[in-house]
C-alpha positions in Angstrom: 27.6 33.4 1.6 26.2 36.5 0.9 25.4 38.3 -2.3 28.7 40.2 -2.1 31.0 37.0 -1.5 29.5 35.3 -4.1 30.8 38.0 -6.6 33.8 38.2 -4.8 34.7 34.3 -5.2 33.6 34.6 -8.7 36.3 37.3 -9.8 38.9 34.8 -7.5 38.1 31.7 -9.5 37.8 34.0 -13.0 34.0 32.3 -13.5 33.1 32.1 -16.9 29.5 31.0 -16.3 27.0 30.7 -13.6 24.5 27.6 -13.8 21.1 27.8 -12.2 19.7 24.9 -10.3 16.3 24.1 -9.4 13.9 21.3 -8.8 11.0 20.1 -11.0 7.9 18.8 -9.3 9.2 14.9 -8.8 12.5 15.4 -7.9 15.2 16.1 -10.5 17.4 18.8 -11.2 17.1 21.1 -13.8 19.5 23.8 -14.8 20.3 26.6 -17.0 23.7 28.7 -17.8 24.7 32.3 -18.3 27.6 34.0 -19.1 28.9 35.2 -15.6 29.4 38.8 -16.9 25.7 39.5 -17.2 25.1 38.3 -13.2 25.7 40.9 -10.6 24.6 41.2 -7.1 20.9 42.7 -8.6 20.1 39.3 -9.9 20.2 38.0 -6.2 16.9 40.6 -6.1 15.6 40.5 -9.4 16.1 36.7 -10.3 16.0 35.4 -14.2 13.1 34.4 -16.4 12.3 30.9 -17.8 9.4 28.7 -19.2 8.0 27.1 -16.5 5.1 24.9 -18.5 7.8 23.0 -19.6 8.9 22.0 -16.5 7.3 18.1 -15.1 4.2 19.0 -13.0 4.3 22.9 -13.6 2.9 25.9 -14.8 0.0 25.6 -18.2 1.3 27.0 -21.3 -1.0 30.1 -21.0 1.1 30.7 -17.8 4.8 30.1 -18.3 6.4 32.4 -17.4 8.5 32.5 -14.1 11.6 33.7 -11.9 14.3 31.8 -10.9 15.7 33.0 -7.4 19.1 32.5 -6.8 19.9 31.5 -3.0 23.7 32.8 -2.3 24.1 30.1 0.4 24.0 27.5 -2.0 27.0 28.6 -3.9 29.6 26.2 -5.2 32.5 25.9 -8.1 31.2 23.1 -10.0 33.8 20.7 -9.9 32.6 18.5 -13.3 32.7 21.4 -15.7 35.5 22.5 -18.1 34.4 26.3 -18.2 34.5 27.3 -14.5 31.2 27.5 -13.2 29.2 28.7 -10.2 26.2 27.0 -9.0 23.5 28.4 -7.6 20.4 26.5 -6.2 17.2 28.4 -6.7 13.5 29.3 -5.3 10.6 29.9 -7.7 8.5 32.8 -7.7 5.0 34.2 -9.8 7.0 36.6 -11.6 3.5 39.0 -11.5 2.3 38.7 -7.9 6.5 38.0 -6.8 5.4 35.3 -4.4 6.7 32.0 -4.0 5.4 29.2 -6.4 3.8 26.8 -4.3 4.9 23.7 -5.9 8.2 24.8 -6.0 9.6 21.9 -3.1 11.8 24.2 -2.0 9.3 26.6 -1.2 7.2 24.2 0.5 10.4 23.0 2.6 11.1 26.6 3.7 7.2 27.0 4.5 7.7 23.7 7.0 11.0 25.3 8.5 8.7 28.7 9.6 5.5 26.6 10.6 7.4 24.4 12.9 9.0 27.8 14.5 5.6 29.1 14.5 4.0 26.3 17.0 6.5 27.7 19.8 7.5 23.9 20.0 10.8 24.1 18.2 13.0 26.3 15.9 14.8 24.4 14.4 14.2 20.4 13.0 16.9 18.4 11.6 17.4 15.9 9.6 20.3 13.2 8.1 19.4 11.0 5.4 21.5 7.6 4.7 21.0 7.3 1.1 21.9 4.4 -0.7 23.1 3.6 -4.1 24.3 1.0 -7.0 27.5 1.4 -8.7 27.1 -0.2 -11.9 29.7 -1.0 -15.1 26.9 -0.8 -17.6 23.3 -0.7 -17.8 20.4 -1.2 -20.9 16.5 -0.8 -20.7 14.2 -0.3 -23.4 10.0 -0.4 -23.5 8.7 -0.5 -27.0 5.5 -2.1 -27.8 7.1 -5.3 -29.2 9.6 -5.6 -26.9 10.7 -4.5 -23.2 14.2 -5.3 -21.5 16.7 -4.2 -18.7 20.1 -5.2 -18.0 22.5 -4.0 -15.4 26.5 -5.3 -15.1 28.5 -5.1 -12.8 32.2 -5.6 -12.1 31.4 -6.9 -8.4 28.5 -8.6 -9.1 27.9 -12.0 -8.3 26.6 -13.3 -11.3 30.9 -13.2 -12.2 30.3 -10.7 -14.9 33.2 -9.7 -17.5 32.2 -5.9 -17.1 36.3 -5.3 -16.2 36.9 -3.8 -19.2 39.0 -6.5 -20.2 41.1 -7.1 -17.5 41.6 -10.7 -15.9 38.5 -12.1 -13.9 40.0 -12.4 -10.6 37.1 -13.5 -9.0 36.2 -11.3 -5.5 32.9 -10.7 -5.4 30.3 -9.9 -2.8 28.0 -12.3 -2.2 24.4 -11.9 -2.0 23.6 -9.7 1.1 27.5 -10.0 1.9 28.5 -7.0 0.5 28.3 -5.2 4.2 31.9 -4.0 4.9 34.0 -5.7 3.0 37.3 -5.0 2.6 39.2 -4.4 -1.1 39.6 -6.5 -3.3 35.9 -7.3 -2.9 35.3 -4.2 -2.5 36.3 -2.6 -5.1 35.1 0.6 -4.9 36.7 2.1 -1.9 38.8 5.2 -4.2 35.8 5.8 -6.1 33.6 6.6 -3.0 36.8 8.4 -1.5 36.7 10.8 -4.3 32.8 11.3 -4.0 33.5 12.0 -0.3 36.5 14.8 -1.3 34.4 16.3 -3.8 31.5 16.9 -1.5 33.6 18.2 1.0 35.2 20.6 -1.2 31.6 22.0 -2.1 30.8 22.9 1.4 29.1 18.9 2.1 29.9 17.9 5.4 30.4 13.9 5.6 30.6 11.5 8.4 31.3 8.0 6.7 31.2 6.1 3.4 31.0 2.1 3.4 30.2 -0.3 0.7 26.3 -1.8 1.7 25.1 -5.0 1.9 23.8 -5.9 -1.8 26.2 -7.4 -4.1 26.9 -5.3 -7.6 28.1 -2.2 -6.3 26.3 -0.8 -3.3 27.5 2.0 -1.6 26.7 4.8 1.1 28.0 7.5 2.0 26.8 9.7 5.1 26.3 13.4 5.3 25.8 14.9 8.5 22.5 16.5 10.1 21.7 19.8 8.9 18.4 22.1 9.1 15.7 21.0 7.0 16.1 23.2 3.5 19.6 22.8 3.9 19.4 19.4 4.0 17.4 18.7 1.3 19.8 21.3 -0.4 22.6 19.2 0.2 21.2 16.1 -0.8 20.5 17.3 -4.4 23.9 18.3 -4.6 25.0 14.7 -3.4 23.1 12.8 -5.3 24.6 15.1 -8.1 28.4 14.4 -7.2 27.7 10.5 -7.0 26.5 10.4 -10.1 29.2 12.9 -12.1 32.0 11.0 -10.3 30.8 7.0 -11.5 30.5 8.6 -14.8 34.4 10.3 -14.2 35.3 6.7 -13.5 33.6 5.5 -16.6 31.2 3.9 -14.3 27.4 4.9 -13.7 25.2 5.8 -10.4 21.8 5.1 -9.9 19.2 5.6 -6.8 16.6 3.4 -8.3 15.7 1.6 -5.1 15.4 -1.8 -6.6 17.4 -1.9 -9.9 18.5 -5.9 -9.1 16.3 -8.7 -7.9 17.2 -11.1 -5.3 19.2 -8.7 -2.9 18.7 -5.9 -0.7 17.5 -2.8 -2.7 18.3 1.2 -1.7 16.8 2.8 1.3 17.6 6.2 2.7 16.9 5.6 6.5 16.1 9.0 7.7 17.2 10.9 10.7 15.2 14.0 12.1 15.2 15.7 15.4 13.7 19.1 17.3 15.7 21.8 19.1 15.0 24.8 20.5 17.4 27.5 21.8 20.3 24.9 21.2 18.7 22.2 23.3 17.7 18.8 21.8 13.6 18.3 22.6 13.8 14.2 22.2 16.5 13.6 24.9 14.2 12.2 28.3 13.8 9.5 30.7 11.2 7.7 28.9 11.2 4.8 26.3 14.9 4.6 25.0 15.9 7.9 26.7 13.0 10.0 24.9 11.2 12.6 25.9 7.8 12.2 25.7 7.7 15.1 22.9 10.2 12.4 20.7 7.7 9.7 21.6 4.8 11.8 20.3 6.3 12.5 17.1 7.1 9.0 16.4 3.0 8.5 17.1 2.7 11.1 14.7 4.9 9.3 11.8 3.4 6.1 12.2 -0.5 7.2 12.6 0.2 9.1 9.1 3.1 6.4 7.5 0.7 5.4 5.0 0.1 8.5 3.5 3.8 10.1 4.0 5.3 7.0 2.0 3.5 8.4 -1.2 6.3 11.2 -1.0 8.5 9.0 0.8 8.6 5.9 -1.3 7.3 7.9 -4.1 7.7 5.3 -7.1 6.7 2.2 -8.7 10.1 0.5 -7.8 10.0 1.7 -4.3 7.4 -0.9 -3.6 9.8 -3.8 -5.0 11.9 -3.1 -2.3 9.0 -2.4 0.4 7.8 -6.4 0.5 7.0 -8.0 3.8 9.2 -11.2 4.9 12.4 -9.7 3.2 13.7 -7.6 5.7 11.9 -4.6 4.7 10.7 -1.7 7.5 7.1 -2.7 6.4 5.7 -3.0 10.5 4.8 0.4 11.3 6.0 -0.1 14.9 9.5 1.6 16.8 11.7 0.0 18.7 15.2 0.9 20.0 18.2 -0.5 18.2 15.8 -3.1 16.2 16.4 -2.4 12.6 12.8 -4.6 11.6 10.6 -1.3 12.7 9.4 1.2 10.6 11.0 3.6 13.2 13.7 2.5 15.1 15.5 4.6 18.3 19.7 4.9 17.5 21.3 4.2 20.7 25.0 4.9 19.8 25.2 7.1 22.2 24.2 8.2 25.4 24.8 12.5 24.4 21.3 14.1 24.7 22.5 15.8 21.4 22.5 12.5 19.7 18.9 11.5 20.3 17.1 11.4 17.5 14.1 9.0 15.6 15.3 6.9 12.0 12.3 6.7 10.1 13.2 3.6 7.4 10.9 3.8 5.1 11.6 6.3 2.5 14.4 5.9 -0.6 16.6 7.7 -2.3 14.1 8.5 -5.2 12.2 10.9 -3.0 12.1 14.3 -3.8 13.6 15.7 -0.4 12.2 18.5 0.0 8.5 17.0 -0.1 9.7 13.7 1.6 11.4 16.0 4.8 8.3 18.3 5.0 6.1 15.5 5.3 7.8 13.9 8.3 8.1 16.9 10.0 4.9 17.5 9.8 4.0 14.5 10.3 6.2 14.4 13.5 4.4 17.9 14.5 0.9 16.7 14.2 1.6 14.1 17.0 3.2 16.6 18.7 0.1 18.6 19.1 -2.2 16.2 19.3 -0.5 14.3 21.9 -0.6 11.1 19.8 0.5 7.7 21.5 2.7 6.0 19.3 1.7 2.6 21.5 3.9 0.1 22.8 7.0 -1.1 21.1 8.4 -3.7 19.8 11.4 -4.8 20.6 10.9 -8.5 19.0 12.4 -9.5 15.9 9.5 -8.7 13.7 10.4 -10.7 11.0 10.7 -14.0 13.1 6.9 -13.3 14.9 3.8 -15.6 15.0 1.4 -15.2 12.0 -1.1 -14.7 14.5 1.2 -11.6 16.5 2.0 -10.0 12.9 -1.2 -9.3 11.7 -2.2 -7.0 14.9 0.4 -4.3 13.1 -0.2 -2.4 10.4 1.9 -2.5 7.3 2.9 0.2 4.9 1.0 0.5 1.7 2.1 -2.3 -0.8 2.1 -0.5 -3.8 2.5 2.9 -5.0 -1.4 2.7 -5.9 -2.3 2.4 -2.4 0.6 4.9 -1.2 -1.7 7.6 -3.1 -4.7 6.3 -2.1 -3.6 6.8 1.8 -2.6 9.9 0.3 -5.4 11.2 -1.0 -7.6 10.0 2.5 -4.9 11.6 4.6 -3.7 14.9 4.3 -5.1 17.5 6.5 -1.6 17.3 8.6 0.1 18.7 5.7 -1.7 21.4 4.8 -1.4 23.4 8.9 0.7 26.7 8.2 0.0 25.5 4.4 3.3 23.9 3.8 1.6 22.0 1.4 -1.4 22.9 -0.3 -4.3 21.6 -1.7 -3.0 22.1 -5.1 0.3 20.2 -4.2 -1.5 17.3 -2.8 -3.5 16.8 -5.6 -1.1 17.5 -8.4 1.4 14.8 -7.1 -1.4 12.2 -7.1 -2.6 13.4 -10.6 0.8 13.1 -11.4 2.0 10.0 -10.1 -1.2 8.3 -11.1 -1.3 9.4 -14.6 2.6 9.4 -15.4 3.8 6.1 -13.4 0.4 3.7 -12.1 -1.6 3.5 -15.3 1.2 3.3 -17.9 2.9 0.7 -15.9 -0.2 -1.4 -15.4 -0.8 -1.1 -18.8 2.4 -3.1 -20.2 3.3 -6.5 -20.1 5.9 -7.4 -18.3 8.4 -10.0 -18.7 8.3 -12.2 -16.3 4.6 -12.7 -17.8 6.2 -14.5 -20.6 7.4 -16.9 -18.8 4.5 -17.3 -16.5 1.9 -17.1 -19.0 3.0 -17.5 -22.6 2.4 -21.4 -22.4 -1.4 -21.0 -21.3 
């Protein structure tokens, strides 16, 4: 839309308010409201004021002040809210200097979008995240210094839980790592998916398929088809947003946490991401799995810098509960066509040059998208130009090799810990056309050190009872 049709569509649904959205530096939404008659077309232009110190990861309190900058292609009735109410997603600027606040993710994802058009490679990159999520009936956690718990329930959970609100155990269930296309009753959670997927259309959200996934307890995915990269990363925010307003219209509630039970598959977001220019697909060839030998340079490019793009693509604690070795997790930083064991894996659905594309597995749906897609591309772009050879691949079922054949390839990071510390010894890639900066790089490490590694490591936990409190 354009400033003008935004107005327009606000007089034809009588808008009451208008809701700004915008990211903090981790990941989540943030918003603010106001009246609808004090926003008109100059706000597009002049944008609104906030306090950005208190804002995760943002401004000092000696510098708070900043501008909100409404983007009128993100516009959307808000289909939660009783009051009708516009959303608008938003850029950040220095409301002194009027540039773009560089760790605003949005602004950094925009940044990627021009530097790849500026390398004459490509103009356009893509990208289609499958991000996956529990659907749970209930769900309790606590940390005090006396005392720390969680406790998740679920309706379809194996454990035959009574979280059916009363009604009759009847007893279908998905089994552990069964729950992968089931049919109702056992999956019981076909309508409320259905109405995700209607409400994302409605918004503009263009979707492709929803299933139930492979975890018992409520796992779902839904997925939305490519788009450019901002957009994309747009569209996810606004996904993860209907998921979570729709369990909690169906008295139920959503969560991304990529490992919130233990003993089943936990939540990836296997992601898609491809290069045109002038309308033509750049990773359709004769080589490897019909790539060109640009696609197979950019997977050289993701795996040479995996390591370090997991600390934004992987980017907490939990991620690394699901990223273990021997339980079917992309931990191999190999590709391979069709083989779902590799960190990167070749789709071969279909022969269309349009289709081609390369599935990096790694990262979950606790990224922060905009960060997360920058990084690949980036990453992609720096074996692009430097010609990097991704090496041979592996078609082998890596999870059924030698002892002596696995440890000639390198694994992702186990922990967060040593997500930053690849990190923090790799990241000249991401600072070409500075995308990211320096200031970026070393805030989220800052960040995620002082905020998530050393208060985690600092509490018991409770398995540790049991191991220990008998010693």
């Amino acid at each position: 839309m354009t400033p003008q049709e935004v107005i327009k569509l606000m007089e034809e649904q009588s808008i009451k308010f208008v809701d700004f959205k915008f990211q903090d530096f981790p990941g989540t939404w943030q918003h603010f409201s106001v009246p609808a008659h004090t926003f008109d077309e100059d706000t597009f232009e002049d944008g609104l004021g906030f306090d950005g110190s208190s804002i995760r990861g943002w401004k000092a309190i000696n510098e708070s002040d900043m501008l909100v900058m409404p983007d009128p292609e993100t516009a959307f009735v808000d289909p939660f809210l009783s009051s009708p109410t516009l959303s608008l997603t938003c850029s950040i600027v220095d409301p002194i200097t009027k540039q773009p606040y560089t760790r605003d993710p949005r602004n950094v994802a925009r940044k990627c979008a021009e530097y790849v058009k500026s390398t004459g490679i490509a103009d356009a990159v893509f990208f289609g995240p499958e991000a996956e999520f529990f659907v749970f009936d209930n769900v309790r956690y606590a940390q005090e210094a006396h005392y720390a718990l969680y406790e998740v329930d679920s309706a379809e959970g194996i454990w035959n839980s009574d979280a059916n609100g009363g009604e009759p155990n009847l007893g279908h269930r998905p089994r552990h790592k069964e729950g992968y296309f089931p049919v109702p009753p056992v999956d019981s959670l076909q309508d409320l998916r259905s109405e995700m997927v209607t409400t994302l259309l409605e918004v503009g959200v263009d979707i492709e398929a929803h299933h139930h996934e492979v975890a018992t307890a409520g796992q779902c995915e839904i997925d939305m088809r490519f788009e450019e990269l901002l957009r994309m990363a747009d569209q996810l925010m606004i996904y993860k947003y209907i998921v979570k307003n729709v369990a909690k219209k169906f008295g139920k509630t959503a969560t991304f946490m990529p490992k919130p039970v233990y003993g089943d598959n936990g939540s990836g977001m296997h992601v898609h991401s491809s290069l045109w220019k002038d309308g033509a697909p750049l990773f359709a060839g004769d080589g490897y799995a019909g790539l060109s030998e640009t696609g197979l340079h950019y997977i050289g490019g993701i795996l040479k810098h995996a390591p370090a793009l997991i600390a934004f693509c992987a980017p907490t604690t939990n991620s690394y509960k699901r990223l273990v070795p021997g339980f079917e997790a992309p931990v191999n930083l190999a590709y391979s066509q069709r083989n779902r064991s590799a960190a990167v894996r070749i789709p071969m659905y279909s022969p269309n040059p349009k289709s081609k594309r390369v599935e990096f597995r790694c990262p979950d749906a606790s990224c922060n998208p905009y960060y997360a897609f920058s990084a690949i591309a980036m990453a992609g772009m720096d074996g692009i130009l430097n010609k990097i050879d991704p090496g041979a691949p592996m078609d082998k079922d890596l999870y059924d090799l030698a002892p002596e054949e696995l440890e000639n390839i390198p694994q992702v990071p186990g922990s967060l810990e040593g997500a930053i510390a690849a990190l923090e010894n790799d990241h000249e890639f991401l600072l070409k056309g500075d995308v990211f900066t320096e200031d970026v790089i070393e805030t989220w490490i800052s960040y995620k050190t002082e905020t998530e590694i050393e208060p985690l490591r600092l509490r018991p936990h409770p398995y540790e009872f049991y191991l220990y409190y008998d010693c």
